[in-house]
C-alpha positions as semicolon CSV with decimal commas, in nm:
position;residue;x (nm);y (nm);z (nm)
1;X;-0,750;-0,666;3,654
2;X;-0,802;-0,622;3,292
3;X;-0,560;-0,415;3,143
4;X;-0,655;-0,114;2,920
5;X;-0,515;0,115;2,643
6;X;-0,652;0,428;2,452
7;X;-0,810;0,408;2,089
8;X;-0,932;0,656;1,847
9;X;-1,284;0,537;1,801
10;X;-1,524;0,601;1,524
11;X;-1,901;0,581;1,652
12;X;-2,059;0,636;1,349
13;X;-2,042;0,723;0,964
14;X;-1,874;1,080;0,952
15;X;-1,678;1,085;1,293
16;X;-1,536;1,230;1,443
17;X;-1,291;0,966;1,588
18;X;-1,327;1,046;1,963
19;X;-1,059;0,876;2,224
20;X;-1,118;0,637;2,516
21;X;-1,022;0,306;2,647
22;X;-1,031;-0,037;2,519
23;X;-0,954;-0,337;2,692
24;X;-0,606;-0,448;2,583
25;X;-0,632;-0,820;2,408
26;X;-0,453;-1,120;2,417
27;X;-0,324;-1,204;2,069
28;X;-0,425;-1,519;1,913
29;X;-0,220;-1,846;1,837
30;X;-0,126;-1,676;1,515
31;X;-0,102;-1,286;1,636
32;X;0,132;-1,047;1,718
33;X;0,004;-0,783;1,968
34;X;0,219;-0,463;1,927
35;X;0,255;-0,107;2,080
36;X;0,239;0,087;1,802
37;X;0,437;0,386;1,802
38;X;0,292;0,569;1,451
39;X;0,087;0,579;1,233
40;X;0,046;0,625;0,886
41;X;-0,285;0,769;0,749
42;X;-0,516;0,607;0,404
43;X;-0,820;0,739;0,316
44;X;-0,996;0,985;0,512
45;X;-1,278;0,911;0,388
46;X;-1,314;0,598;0,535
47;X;-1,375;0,836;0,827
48;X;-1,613;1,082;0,710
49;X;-1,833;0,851;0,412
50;X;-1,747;0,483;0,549
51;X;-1,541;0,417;0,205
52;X;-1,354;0,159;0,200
53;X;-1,619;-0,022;0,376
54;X;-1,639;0,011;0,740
55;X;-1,805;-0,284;0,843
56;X;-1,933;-0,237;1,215
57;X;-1,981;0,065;1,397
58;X;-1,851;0,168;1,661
59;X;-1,488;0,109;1,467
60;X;-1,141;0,148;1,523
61;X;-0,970;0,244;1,159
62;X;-0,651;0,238;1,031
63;X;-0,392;-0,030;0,914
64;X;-0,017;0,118;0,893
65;X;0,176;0,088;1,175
66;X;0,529;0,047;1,306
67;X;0,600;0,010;1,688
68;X;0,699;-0,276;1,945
69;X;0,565;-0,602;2,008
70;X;0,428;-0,687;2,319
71;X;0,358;-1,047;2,303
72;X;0,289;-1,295;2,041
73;X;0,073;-1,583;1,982
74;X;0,132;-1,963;2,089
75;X;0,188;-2,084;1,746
76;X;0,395;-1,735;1,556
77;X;0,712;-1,867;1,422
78;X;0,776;-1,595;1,165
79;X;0,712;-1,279;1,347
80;X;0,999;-1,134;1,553
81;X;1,025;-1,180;1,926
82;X;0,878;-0,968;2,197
83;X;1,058;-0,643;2,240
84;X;1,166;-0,626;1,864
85;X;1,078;-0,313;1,614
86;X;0,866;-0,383;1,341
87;X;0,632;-0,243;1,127
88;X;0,274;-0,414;1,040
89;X;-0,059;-0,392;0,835
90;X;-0,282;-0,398;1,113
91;X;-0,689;-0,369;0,954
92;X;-0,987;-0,469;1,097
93;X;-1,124;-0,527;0,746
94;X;-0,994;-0,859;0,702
95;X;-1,137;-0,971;1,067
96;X;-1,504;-0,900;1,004
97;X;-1,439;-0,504;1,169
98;X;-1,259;-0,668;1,495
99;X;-1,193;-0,316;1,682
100;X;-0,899;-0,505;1,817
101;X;-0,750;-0,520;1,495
102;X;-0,718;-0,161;1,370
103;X;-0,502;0,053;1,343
104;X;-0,521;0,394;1,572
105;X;-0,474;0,278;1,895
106;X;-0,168;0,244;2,150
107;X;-0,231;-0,170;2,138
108;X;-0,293;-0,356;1,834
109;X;-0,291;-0,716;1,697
110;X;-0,204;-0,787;1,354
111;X;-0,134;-1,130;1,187
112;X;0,236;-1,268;1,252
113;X;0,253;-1,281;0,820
114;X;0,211;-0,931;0,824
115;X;0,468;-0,792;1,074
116;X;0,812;-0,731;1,033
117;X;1,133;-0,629;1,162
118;X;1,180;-0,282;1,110
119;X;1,540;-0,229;1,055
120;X;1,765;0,017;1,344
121;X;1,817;0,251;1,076
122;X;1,444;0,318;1,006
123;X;1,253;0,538;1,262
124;X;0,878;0,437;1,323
125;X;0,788;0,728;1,131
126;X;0,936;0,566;0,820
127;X;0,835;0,196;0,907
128;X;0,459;0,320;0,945
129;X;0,435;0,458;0,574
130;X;0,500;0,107;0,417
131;X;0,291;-0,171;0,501
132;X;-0,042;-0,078;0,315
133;X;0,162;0,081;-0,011
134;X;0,389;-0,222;-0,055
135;X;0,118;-0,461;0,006
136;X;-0,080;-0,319;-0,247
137;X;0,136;-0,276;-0,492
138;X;0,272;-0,608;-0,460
139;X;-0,069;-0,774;-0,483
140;X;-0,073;-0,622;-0,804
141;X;0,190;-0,811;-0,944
142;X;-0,001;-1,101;-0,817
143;X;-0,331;-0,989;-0,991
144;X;-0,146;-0,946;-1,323
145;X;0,044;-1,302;-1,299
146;X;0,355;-1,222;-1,220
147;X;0,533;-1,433;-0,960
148;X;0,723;-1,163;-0,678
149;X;1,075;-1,346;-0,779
150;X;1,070;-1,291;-1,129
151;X;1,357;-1,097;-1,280
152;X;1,368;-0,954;-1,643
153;X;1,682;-0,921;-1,761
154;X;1,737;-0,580;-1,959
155;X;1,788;-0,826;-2,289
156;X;1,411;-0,930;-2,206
157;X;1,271;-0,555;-2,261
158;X;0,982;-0,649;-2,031
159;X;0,809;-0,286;-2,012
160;X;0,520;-0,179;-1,739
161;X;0,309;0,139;-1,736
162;X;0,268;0,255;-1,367
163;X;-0,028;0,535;-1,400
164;X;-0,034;0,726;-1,068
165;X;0,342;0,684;-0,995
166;X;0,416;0,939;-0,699
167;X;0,137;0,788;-0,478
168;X;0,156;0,579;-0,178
169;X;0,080;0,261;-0,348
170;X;0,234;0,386;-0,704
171;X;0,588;0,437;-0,512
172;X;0,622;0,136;-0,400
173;X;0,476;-0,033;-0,736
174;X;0,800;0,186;-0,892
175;X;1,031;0,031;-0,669
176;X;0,925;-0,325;-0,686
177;X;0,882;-0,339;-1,103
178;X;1,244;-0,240;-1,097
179;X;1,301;-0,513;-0,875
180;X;1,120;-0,741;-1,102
181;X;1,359;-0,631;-1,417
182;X;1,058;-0,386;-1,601
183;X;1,157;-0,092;-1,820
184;X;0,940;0,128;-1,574
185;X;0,709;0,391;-1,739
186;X;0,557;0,618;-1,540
187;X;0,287;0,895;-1,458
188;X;0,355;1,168;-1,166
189;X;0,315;1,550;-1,158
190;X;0,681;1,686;-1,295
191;X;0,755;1,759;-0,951
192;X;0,781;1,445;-0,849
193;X;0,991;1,297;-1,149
194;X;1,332;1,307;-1,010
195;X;1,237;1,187;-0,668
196;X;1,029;0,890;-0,914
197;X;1,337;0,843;-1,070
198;X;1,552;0,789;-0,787
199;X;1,301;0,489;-0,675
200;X;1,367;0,332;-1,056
201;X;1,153;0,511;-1,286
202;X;1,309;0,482;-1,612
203;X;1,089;0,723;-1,788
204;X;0,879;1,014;-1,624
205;X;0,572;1,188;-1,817
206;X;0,296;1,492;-1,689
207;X;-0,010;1,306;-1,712
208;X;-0,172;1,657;-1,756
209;X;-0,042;1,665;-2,076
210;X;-0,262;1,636;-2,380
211;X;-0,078;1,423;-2,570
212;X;0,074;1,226;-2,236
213;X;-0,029;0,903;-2,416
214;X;0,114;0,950;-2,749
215;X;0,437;1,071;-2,594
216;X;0,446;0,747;-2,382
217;X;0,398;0,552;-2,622
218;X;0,676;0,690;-2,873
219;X;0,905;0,612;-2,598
220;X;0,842;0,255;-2,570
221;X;0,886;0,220;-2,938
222;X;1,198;0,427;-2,932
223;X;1,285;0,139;-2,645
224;X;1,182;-0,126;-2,834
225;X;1,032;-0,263;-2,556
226;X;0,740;-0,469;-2,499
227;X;0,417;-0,313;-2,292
228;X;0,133;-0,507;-2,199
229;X;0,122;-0,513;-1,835
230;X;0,030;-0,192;-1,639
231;X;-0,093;-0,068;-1,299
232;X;-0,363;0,179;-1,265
233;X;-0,316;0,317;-0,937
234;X;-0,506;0,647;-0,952
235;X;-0,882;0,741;-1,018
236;X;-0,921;0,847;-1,374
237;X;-0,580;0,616;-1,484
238;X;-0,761;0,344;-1,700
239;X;-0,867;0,488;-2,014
240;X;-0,521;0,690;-2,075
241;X;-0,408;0,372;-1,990
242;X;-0,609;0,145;-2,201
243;X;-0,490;0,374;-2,488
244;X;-0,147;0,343;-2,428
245;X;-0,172;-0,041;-2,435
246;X;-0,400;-0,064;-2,754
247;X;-0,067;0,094;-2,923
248;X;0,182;-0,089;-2,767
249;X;0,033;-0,475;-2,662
250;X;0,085;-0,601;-3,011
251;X;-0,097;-0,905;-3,025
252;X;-0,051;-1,029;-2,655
253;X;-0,324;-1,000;-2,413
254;X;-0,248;-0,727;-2,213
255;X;-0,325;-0,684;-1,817
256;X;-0,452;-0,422;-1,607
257;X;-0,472;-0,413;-1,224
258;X;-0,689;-0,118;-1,102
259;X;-0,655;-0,045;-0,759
260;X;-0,922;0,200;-0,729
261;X;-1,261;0,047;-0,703
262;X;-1,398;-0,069;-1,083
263;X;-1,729;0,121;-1,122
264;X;-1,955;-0,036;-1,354
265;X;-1,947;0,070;-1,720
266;X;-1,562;0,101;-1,686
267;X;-1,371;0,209;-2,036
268;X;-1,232;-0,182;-2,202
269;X;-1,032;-0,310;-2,451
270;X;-1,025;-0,575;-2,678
271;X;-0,777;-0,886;-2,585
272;X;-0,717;-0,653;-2,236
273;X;-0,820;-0,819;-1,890
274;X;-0,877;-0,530;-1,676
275;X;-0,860;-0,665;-1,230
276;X;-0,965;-0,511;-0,944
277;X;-0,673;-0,546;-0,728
278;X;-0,775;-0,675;-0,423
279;X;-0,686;-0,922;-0,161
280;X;-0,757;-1,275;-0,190
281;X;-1,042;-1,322;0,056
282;X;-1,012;-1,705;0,121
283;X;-0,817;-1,651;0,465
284;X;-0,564;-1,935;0,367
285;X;-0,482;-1,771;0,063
286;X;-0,446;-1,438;0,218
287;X;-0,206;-1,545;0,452
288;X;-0,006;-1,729;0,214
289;X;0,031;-1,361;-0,050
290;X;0,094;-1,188;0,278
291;X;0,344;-1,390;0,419
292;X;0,520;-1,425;0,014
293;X;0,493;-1,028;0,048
294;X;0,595;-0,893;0,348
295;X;0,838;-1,190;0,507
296;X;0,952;-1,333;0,134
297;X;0,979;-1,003;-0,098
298;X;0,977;-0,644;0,150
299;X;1,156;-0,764;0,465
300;X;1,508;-0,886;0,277
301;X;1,530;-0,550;0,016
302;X;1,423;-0,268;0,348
303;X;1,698;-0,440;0,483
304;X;1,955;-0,434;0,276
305;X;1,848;-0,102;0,131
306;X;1,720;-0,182;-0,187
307;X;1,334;-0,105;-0,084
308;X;1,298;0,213;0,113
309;X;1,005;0,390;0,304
310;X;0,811;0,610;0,023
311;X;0,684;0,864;-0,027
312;X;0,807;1,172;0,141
313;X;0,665;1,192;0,513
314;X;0,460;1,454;0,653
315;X;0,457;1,404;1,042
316;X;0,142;1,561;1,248
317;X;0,146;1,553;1,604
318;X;-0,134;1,542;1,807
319;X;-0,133;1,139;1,923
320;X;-0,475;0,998;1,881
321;X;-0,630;1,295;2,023
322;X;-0,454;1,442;1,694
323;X;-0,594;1,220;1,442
324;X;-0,875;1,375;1,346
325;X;-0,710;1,693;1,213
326;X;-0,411;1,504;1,026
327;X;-0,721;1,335;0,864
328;X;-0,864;1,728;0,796
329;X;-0,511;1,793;0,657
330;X;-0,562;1,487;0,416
331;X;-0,902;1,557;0,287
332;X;-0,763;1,869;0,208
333;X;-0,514;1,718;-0,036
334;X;-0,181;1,611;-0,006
335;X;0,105;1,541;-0,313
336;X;0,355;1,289;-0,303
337;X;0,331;1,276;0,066
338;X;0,225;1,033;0,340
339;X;0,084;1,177;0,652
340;X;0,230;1,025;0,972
341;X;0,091;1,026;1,337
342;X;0,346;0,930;1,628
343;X;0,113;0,749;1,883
């Protein structure tokens, strides 16, 4: 007898997710199959306007999870063994819309590169708020040329402009440029600046403020450091950040990675190369930047310490059957804050 688990299912464009069974898979030669124990939530409009693209209908969404695994494929050598904690990017995106593959569901298979142990002194709640943030900001780095093991030396004055600094992704893109040896600059509401600054933000500024960009950029001078890489991370971040690099790039070429989606007619800037940061889609080259960034870079530093779960947590309860008004809550706006399901 086939053995079955519930799933929040999407039928169509605009939900709502509605619960049910799903037969429970097998994972592949190079799966993990895990019982996830939260969730974390991303954009809720993927729910309610099919953005970022849902590719089939009916769909099973999500991607952050932490939990148990179950079993693993014949050929996982990375992955911990059955039993262990971990915490995984789980997305049917990358599997052509494979409902087996996402996220909001009580079984789900993810690929062994992208599931790790999740250390004792972590609760699922924190493990689930990581995977999608750290990936993303991590791929960044990759987008902009910069290898994951580089490290600046303060002698170096390597600076980085992180615009969008107390979100999800722009947490964890904090916490890694430190990592990488950056004089971090960064954008977040003022309420958020010490908690920024605990993660490694070496200097804070409002972006609300009229003159954020000239007060950015007097600090990098003050510094003398050098700024020609940044991350957008936010809607509305690359033309406050174009002008911040048009002062301070000199004559280098100076990168951008934009996480939102690059609509066409996007601000530029001359000698500026401006990336959509996004995935490699050639599937041996994805599993090669996931396994660098979740097995070779986040693994080692959420175990010792030196990465931790961000941002703050928000927990709704609920289960599944809960999901779709945690996703209410988020369309109504959240601040520094990750919304977390326990499945």
């Amino acid at each position: 007898m086939t053995a079955t688990h519930q799933a929040a299912i999407l039928p169509q464009k605009g939900g709502p997710l509605s619960v049910g069974l799903r037969d429970t898979p097998e994972p592949g030669p190079n799966e993990v199959l895990i019982e996830v124990k939260a969730v974390a939530l991303n954009p809720y409009a993927q729910r309610d306007r099919g953005m970022p693209l849902v590719l089939i209908y009916p769909a099973v969404l999500g991607s952050d999870v932490a939990g148990i695994i179950a079993k693993v494929g014949s050929e996982v050598t990375t992955a911990p063994a059955p039993g262990s904690r971990v915490l995984a990017f789980a997305s049917s995106f990358s599997k052509d819309g494979s409902l087996d593959h996402g996220a909001f569901q009580k079984f789900v298979l993810a690929p062994s590169e992208a599931v790790v142990a999740l250390p004792e002194a972590l609760s699922f709640e924190q493990g689930a708020i990581v995977p999608m943030g750290a990936m993303a900001a991590l791929n960044a780095w990759t987008t902009l040329g910069i290898l994951l093991d580089t490290k600046y030396s303060p002698q170096d004055k390597q600076g980085v402009l992180i615009w969008g600094g107390a979100s999800s992704v722009g947490t964890y893109a904090v916490q890694s440029a430190k990592s990488l040896g950056f004089t971090v600059y960064a954008t977040a509401s003022p309420k958020h600046h010490d908690y920024l600054k605990k993660l490694g933000a070496d200097a804070l500024f409002d972006y609300k403020d009229a003159d954020v960009v000239s007060q950015i950029v007097a600090a990098v001078k003050k510094d003398g450091v050098t700024l020609h890489n940044a991350h957008a991370v936010t809607p509305g971040a690359l033309q406050p950040t174009l002008d911040v690099l048009k002062e301070t790039k000199g004559d280098a070429v100076a990168k951008v990675a934009h996480s939102p989606p690059l609509l066409p007619g996007h601000p530029t800037l001359e000698k500026t190369e401006i990336t959509f940061n996004y995935p490699a889609q050639d599937p041996a080259a994805r599993a090669k930047n996931l396994y660098q960034s979740f097995h070779g870079w986040l693994a080692p530093r959420l175990q010792s310490g030196a990465v931790v779960p961000s941002p703050h947590i928000q927990v709704e309860g609920g289960g599944l059957e809960g999901l779709n008004a945690a996703l209410d809550k988020l369309r109504a706006g959240v601040s520094g804050t990750k919304i977390v399901v326990p499945i």
